[in-house]
C-alpha positions in Angstrom: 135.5 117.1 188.1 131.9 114.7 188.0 128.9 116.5 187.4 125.9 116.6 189.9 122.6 118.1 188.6 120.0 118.4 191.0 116.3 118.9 189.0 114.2 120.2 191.6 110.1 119.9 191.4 108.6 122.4 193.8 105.7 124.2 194.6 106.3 126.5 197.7 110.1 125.9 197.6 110.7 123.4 199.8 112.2 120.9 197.7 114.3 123.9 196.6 115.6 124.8 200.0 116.7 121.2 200.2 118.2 120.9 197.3 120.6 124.2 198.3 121.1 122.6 201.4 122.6 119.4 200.0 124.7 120.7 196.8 127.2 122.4 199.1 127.6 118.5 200.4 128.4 116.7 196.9 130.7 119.9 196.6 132.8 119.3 199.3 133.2 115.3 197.9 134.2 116.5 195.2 131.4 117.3 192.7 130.4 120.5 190.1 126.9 121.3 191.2 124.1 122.9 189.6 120.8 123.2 190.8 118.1 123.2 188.2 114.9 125.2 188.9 113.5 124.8 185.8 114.8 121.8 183.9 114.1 120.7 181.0 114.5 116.6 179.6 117.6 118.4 177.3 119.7 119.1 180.9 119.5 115.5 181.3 120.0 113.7 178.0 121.8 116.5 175.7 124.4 116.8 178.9 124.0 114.4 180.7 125.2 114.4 184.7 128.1 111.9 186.2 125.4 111.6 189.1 121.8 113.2 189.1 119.5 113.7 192.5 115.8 114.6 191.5 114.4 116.8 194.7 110.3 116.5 194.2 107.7 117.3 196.5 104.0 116.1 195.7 100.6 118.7 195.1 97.2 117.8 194.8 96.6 114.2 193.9 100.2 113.2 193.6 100.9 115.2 191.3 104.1 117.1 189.4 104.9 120.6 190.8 104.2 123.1 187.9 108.1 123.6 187.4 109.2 120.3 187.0 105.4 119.4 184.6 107.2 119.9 181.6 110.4 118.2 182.3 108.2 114.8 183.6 106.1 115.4 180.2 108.9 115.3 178.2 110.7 112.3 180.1 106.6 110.5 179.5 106.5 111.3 175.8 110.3 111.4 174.3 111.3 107.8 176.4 114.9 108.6 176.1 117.4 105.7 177.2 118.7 106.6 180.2 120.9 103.2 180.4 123.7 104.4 182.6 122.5 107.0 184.5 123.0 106.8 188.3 120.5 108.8 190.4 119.2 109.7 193.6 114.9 110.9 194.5 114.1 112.8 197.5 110.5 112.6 197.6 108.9 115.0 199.8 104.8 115.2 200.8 102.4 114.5 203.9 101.3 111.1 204.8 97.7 112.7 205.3 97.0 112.8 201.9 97.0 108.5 202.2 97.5 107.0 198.6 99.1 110.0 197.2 101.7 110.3 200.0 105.0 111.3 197.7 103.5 110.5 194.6 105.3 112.8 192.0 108.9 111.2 193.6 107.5 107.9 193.7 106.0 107.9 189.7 109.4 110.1 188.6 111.4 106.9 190.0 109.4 104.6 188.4 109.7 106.6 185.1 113.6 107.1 185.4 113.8 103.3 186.3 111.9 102.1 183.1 114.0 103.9 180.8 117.3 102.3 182.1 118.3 104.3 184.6 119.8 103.3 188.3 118.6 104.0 191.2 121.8 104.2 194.1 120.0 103.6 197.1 116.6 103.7 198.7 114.5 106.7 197.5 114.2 109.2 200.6 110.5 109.5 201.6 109.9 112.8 203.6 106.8 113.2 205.3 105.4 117.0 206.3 103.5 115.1 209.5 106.5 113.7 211.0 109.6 116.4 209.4 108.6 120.1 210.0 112.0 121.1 208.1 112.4 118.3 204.9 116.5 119.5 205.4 116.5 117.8 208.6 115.7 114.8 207.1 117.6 114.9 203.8 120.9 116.4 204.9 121.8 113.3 207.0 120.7 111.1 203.8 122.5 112.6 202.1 125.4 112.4 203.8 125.1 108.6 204.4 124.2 108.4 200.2 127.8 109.4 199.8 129.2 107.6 202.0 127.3 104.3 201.2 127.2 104.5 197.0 130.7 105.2 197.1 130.3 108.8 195.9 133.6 110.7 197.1 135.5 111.4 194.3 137.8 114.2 196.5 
């Protein structure tokens, strides 16, 4: 059975609610799921997923949640090749803040991208002025991310 890891950057849980919300979809086509609160660069290079989702939502200036810091330190510092890897970002954050709108999703994409990996799909922007509920917006991307990249394996 294909592995899904889900690394989830959050700072009032949001991005954690929606990444609960989704894992029960990639189960049901098929996929082992785990959702990684606190992950580290080693849960995705020492064991590496089939298919990886990155759920990140955006704090002061753009930047990292706390729990996902040292992950996108590590990913800065170590450049591991990530030539293969097929991923997914749901970027969550609130248009208000202008330049900085989903920043942490949208520099984590540029990051995974420059070290090989590929992006399946358009990045999922979700914006706090327009989405009370970020599952409202990802579940249905989600949904259509399977169905369009192919992703059923069951």
């Amino acid at each position: 059975m294909p592995m899904l890891k889900i690394f989830v950057g959050t700072m009032y849980g949001g991005a954690l609610d929606v990444a609960e919300q989704i894992a029960p979809l990639f189960e049901a086509a098929g996929y082992e799921t785990a959702v990684l609160e606190q992950p580290t660069l080693e849960d995705l290079t020492e064991e590496r997923p089939d298919l990886a989702l990155f759920c990140v939502s955006t704090t002061g200036s753009g930047d990292f949640p706390g729990n996902i810091v040292p992950f996108a330190r590590a990913l800065d510092e170590q450049s591991p090749t990530l030539v293969g890897l097929r991923y997914g970002v749901i970027a969550l954050g609130d248009s208000s803040y202008g330049d900085t709108f989903c920043g942490a999703g949208r520099r984590l994409d540029e990051m995974l991208e420059g070290l090989g990996a590929i992006r399946l799909g358009e990045r999922l922007e979700v914006d706090a002025m327009e989405t009370f509920m970020a599952d409202d917006a990802a579940l249905p991307w989600a949904e259509e991310w399977i169905e369009n990249q192919q992703l059923k394996v069951a």
